[in-house]
N, C-alpha and C positions, 0 to 999 in steps of 0.2 A: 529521683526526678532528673531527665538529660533535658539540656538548656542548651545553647549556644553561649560563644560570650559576649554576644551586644545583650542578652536577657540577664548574664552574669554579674553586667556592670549597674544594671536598673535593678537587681536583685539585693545585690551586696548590703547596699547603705543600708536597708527596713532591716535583714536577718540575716547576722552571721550563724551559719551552720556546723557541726562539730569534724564534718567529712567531708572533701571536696574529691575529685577525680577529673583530673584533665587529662582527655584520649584524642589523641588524633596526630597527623603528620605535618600540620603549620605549625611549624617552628615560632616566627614573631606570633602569632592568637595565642600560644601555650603558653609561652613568656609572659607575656603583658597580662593574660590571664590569671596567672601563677603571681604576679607580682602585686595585681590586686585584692587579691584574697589575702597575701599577707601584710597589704599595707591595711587593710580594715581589721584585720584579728592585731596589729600591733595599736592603732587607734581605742581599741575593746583592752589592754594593756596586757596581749601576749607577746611579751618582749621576749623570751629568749624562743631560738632557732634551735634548730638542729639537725643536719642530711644528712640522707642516708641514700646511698647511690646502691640498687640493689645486682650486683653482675653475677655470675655463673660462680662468682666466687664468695657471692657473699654467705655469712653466717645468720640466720635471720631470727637467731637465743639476741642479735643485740637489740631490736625491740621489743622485743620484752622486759629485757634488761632496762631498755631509758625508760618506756612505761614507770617499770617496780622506782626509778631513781627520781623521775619526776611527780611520784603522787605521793614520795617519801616527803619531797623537798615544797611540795605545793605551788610550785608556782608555774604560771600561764606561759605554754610554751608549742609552739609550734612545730610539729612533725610533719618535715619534708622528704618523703618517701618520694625518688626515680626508679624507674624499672624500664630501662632501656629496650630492651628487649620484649618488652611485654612478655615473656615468660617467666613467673615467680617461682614455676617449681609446686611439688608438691608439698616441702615443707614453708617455701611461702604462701601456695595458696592458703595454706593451713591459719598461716601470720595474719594474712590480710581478713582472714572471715572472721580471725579475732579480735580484731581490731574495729571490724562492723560490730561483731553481737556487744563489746563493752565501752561503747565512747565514755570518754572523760572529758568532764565538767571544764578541767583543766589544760584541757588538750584540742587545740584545731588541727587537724591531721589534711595534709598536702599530697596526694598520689599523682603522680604525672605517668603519663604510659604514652605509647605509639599507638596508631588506628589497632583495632584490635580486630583481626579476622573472625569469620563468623564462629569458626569451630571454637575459638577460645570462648566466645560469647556464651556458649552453655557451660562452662565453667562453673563451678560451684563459688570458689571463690569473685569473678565477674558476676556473677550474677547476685551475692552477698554487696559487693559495691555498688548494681546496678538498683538493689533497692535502697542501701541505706546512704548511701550519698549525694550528692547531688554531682553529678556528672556533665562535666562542661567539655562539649565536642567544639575541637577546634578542625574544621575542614577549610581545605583549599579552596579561595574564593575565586568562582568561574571568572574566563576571561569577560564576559557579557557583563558582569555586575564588580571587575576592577576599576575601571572609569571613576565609577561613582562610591567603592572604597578610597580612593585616592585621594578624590571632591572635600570627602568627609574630615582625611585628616589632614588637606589645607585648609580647611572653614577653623578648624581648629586652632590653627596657627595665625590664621586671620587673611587667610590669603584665597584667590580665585583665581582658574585659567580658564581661556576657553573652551568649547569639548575638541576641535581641532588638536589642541595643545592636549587635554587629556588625554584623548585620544593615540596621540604621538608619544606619550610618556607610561601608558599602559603597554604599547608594542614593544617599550625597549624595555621594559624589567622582566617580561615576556613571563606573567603569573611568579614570579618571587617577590612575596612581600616584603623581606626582609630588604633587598635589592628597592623596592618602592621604599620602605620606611626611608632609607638611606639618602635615597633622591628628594624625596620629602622636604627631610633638614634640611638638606644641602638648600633649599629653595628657601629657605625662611633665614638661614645664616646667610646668604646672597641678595638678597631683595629683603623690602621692606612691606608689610601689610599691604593690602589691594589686591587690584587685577595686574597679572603678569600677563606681560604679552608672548607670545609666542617665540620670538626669538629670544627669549630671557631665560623660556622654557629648553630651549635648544640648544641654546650656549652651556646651560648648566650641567645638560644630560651628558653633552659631546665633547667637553672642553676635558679636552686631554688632557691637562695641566693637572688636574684634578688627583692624576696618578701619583706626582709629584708628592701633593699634598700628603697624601698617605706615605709618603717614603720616607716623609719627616720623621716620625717619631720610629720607626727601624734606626735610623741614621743617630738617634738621641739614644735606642736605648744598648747599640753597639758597641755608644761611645765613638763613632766615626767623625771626628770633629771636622774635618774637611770637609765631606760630604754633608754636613748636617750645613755649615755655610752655605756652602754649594748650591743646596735646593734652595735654601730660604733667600737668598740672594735671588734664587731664580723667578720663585713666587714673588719676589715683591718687585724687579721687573715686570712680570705679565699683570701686575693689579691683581694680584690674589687678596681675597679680603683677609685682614687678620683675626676677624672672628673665625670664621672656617679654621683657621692655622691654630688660633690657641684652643679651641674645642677638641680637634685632630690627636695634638701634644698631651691634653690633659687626661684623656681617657685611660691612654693606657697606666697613666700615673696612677689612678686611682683603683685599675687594676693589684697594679703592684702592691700596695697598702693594702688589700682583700687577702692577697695568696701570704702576705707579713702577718696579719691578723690568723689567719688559718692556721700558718707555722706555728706560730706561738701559741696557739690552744692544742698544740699536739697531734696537729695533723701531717701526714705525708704530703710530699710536696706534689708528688700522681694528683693527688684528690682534691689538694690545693688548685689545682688547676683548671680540673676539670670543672667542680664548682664554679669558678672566677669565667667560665664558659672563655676560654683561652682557646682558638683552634688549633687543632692539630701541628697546620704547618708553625704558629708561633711559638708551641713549646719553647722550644731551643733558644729561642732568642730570650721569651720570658725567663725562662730559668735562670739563666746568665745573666740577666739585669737585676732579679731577684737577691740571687747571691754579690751582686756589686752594688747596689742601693741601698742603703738602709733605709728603716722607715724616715728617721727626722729630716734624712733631706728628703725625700719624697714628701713629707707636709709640708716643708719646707722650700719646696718649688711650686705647690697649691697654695702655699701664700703668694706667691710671688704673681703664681696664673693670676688671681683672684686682681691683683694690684694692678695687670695689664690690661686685665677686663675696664677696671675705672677709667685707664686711661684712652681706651678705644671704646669708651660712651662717651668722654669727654669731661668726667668727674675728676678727672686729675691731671696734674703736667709731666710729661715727658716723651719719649722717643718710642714708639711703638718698635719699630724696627729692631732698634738698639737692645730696646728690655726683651724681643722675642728672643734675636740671638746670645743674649747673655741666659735666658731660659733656659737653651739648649745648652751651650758650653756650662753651665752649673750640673746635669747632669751625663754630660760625655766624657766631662773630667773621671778618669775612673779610680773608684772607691772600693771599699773592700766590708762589705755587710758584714753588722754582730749581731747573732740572734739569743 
């Protein structure tokens, strides 16, 4: 059965199905996609994960192997197969049509692939997926019908511009969703419920400052104590809102506690990575903050986030400013991780 995933998300709630396949080249649809499907198989009580990123190097005896471990151990678990490449090989295609002829009771099975060319599409193995799964294509949304993707996920958030302003805010992400999600937030952590006006819409897209913002948490996880003053000093001359600033800081926090969790289940720090969808150019940095944070300060500054949050809704008393910058100076101070 091939759906889209607006059909996926009205799909999901009635019937979770044993095999899902998400094909296509939008990045945010495949995500969000992928993320719903395992938030209703973990609702259904398939708690435990498990990826497998399939590369030109992989070995593909190891699912079979979690197969024979998970129907030993019985319990409800989740197989998240990537196949970057969309080519699995002949001893994957081999993997994947087995995987079709024998679902388990026990097992929701996750494939993510890239658009898949037509020649692949007579594939024995695609075409074993193309019957027994449900296959969710995620395509590039035309520039003609972004406007009104955009509409969709500010009504969401509780917000409206007008098609002027739409208009103006479809040109600048010029078709990258991701690029839209981003602008998105930014409007809902900047404004409050309503109609924005146009020049709210403007200020948001254009305001340079905004680079800044993002420089924060490099600056935090450098350990660059100077620089980390520096900017946040500088954001809170220009009226940067301190939601945006502790939303910014905390992401990558919670990063770093995914790629801790990874390590310590015995993973490579490669795949740690790559999982925790860490880009490329952040490696380096990530790595090096990994190896100098340990996890309990990293919860440890998510309690802290969480405390400044109270304080910038107005549930509690103190110095917004004060507790961001001591946020940061708690983790620029540098540390020396135990794993």
């Amino acid at each position: 059965m091939r759906i889209n995933s607006d059909q996926l998300f009205r799909q999901l709630p009635k019937q979770l199905m044993p095999l899902y396949t998400i094909t296509g080249d939008e990045l945010l649809l495949a995500l969000e996609a992928a993320d719903a499907i395992r938030h209703q198989a973990r609702q259904h009580g398939y708690t435990e994960r498990d990826i497998f990123t399939a590369d030109h190097r992989f070995d593909w005896s190891n699912i079979q192997r979690w197969q024979s471990q998970s129907s030993l151990f019985g319990e409800r678990s989740i197989l998240d197969l990537r196949i970057p490449t969309g080519k699995p090989g002949k001893e994957g295609g081999n993997a994947i049509e087995a995987l079709c002829q024998n679902p388990s009771a026990d097992t929701i099975t996750l494939i993510m692939l890239p658009k898949i060319d037509k020649q692949t599409q007579t594939s024995k193995w695609f075409k074993a997926l193309d019957h027994s799964s449900v296959m969710v294509t995620v395509d590039p949304i035309e520039h003609a019908r972004l406007a009104n993707w955009i509409q969709q996920r500010l009504d969401i958030q509780g917000q409206q511009i007008a098609s002027d302003s739409l208009q103006f805010l479809a040109n600048k992400v010029e078709g990258n969703l991701l690029a839209a999600q981003q602008e998105i937030k930014k409007l809902a952590l900047l404004y409050p419920s309503g109609m924005l006006s146009f020049e709210q819409v403007k200020n948001a897209v254009l305001n340079v400052a905004r680079y800044d913002v993002f420089s924060l948490p490099e600056a935090m996880l450098t350990a660059d104590t100077v620089r980390y003053t520096r900017i946040l000093e500088g954001l809170q001359g220009e009226g940067t809102p301190p939601p945006l600033i502790l939303s910014t800081l905390t992401e990558p926090i919670r990063t770093l506690l995914l790629i801790h969790q990874a390590l310590a289940a015995g993973k490579q720090l490669a795949q740690a990575l790559k999982d925790s969808r860490v880009w490329h150019q952040q490696q380096k940095i990530m790595t090096a903050a990994v190896k100098r944070l340990p996890p309990r300060l990293l919860l440890q500054a998510l309690l802290h986030a969480a405390s400044i949050d109270r304080i910038i809704k107005g549930v509690a008393q103190g110095d917004i400013w004060d507790e961001l910058l001591q946020f940061g100076l708690r983790l620029t101070t540098r540390q020396t991780s135990m794993h």
